[in-house]
C-alpha positions as CSV (number, residue, x, y, z in Angstrom):
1,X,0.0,0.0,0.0
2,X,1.5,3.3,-0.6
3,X,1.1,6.2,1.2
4,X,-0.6,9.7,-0.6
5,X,1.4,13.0,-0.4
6,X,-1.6,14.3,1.4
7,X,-1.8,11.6,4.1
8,X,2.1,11.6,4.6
9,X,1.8,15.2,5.5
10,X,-1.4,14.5,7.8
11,X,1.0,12.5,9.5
12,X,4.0,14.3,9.7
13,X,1.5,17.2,10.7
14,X,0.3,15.2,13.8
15,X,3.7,14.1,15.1
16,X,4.8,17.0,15.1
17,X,4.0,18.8,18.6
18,X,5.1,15.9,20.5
19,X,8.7,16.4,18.7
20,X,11.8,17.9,19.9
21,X,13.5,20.5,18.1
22,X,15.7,19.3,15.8
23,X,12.7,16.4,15.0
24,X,10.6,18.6,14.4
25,X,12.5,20.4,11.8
26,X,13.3,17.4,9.8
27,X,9.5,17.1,9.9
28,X,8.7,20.0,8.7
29,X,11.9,20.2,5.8
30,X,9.5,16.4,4.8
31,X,6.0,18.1,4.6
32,X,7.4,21.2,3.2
33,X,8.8,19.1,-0.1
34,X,5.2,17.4,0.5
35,X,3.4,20.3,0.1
36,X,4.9,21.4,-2.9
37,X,4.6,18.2,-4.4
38,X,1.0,18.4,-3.9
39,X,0.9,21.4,-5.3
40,X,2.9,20.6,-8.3
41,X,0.7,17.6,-9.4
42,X,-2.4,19.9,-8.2
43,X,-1.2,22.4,-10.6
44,X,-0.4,19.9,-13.3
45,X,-4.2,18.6,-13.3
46,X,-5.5,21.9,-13.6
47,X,-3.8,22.9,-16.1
48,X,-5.0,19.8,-18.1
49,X,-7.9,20.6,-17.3
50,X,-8.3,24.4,-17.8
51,X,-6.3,24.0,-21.2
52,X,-9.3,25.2,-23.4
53,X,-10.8,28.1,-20.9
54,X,-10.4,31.7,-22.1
55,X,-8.2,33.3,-20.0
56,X,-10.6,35.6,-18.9
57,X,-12.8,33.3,-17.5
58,X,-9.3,31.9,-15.9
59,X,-9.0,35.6,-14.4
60,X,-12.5,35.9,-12.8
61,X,-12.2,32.6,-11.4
62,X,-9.0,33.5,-9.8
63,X,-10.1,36.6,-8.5
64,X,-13.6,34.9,-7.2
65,X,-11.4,32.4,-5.2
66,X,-9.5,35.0,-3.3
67,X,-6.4,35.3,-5.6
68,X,-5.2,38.8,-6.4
69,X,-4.9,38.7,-10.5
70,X,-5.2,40.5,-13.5
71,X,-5.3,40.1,-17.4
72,X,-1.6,41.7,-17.5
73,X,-1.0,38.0,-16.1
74,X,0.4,35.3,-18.1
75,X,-2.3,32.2,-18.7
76,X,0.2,29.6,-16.6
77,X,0.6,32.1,-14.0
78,X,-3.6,32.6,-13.7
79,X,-3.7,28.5,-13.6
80,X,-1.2,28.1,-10.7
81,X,-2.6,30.8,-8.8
82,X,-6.4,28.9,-9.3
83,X,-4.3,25.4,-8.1
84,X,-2.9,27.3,-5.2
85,X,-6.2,28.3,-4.2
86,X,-7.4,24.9,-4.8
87,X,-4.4,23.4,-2.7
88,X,-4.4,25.5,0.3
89,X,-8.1,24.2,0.8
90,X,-7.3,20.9,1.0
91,X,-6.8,19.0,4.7
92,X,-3.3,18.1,3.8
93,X,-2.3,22.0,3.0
94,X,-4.0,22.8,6.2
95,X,-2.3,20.6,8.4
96,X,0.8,22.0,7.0
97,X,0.5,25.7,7.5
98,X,-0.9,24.8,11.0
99,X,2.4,22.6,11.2
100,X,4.5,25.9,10.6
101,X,2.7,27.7,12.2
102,X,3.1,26.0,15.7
103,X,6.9,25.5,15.1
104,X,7.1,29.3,14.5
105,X,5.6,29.7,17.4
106,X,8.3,27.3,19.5
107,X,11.0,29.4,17.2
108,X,11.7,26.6,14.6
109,X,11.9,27.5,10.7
110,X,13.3,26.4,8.0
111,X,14.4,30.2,6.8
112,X,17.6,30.5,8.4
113,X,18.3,33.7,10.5
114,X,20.6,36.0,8.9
């Protein structure tokens, strides 16, 4: 049986607060490739699927899901921003930003300090 991006991060996101430190950022460097993963193949369906819309329609839709966009925007850059919305609705996505979140919170990111 193999395990879906989504539910990989679902997990990583629920070990997480019992995780020490440096655990927890090795978590979180996991789900972070995870999550962009997910939204990689997210973005790849779309676009498949949005490959004879107008990019007009592409433009309204974007806007109506809470993405700042305009026609000056290329097509591909419309699409991702429609996956992203898409993405960052899903459980999986979620999890994650409540993930980072938290560890922000115990002063763990994966920017390093300058």
């Amino acid at each position: 049986m193999t395990m879906t991006t989504a539910q990989r991060i679902l997990d990583l996101a629920a070990a997480a607060p019992a995780s020490r430190d440096e655990d927890l950022v090795v978590l979180l460097r996991e789900a972070n490739g995870l999550y962009q993963q997910g939204l990689k193949e997210l973005h790849r369906d779309a676009a498949a699927r949005l490959a004879g819309s107008p990019t007009a329609d592409l433009v309204t839709a974007a806007e109506a899901a809470g993405m700042p966009c305009d026609a000056a925007q290329g097509r591909d850059e419309v699409i991702l921003l429609l996956a992203l919305a898409a993405w960052e609705m899903t459980p999986a996505a979620m999890a994650y930003t409540q993930m980072a979140e938290a560890a922000a919170r115990r002063g763990i990111c994966l920017i390093p300090e300058e």
